[in-house]
N, C-alpha and C positions, 0 to 999 in steps of 0.2 A: 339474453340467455334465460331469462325468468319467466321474459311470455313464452319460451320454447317450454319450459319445465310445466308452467302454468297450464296450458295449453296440449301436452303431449295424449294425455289421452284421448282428445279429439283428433288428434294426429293421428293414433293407428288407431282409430276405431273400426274400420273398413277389415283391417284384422278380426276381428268379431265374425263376419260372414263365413259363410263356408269356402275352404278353402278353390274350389271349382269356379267361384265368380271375383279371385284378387286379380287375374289375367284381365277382366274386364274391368278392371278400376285404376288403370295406369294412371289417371288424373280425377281430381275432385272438381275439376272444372268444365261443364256438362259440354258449353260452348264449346271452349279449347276441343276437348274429344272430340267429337264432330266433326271437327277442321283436320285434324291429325288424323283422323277415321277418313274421311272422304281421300286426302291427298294419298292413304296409304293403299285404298283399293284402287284408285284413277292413275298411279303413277306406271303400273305397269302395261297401261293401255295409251299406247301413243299417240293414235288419234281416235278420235270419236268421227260417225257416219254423217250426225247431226243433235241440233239444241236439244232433242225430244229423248237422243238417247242418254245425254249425260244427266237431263232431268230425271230421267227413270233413276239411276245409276244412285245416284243422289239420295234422289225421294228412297228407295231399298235400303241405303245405309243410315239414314234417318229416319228408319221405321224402326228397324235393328236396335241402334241403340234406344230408341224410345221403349222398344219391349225390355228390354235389361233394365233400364231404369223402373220401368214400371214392377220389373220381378223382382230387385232390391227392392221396392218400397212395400213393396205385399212380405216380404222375408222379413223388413223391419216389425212391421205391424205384426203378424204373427210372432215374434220374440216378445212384443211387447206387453204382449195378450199372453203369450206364457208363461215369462220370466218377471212376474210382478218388483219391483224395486223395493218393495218393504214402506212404503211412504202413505 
């Protein structure tokens, strides 16, 4: 209970963003999301034609999330450039 208390503000920091990108942060685990992201577009597609289309398929939703990561990280950096800490 103490590393939760310890700890919690790094918990909901993801809170912090605007609220338009919490949809996109169901997990802090970049991996995980990926995996969870790829099985939840491929599952409603029951077969594939061949290897080259599920590589497309794939390679799109792992560009996807790479753009959001990389627009959290520009979001970051501009908070941080605004919002000086006092330090």
């Amino acid at each position: 209970m103490r590393q939760l208390e310890r700890d919690l503000s790094d918990l909901l920091a993801s809170f912090t963003l605007p609220k338009h990108l919490w949809r996109k942060l169901r997990t802090t685990n970049i991996i995980e999301r990926c995996f969870v992201e790829v099985r939840r577009r491929t599952r409603p597609m029951v077969r594939f034609v061949n290897v080259q289309s599920v590589v497309r398929i794939i390679y799109s939703i792992f560009q996807s999330i790479k753009t959001c990561v990389l627009e959290l990280a520009m979001i970051k950096r501009e908070s941080d450039c605004h919002y000086p800490t006092g330090e």
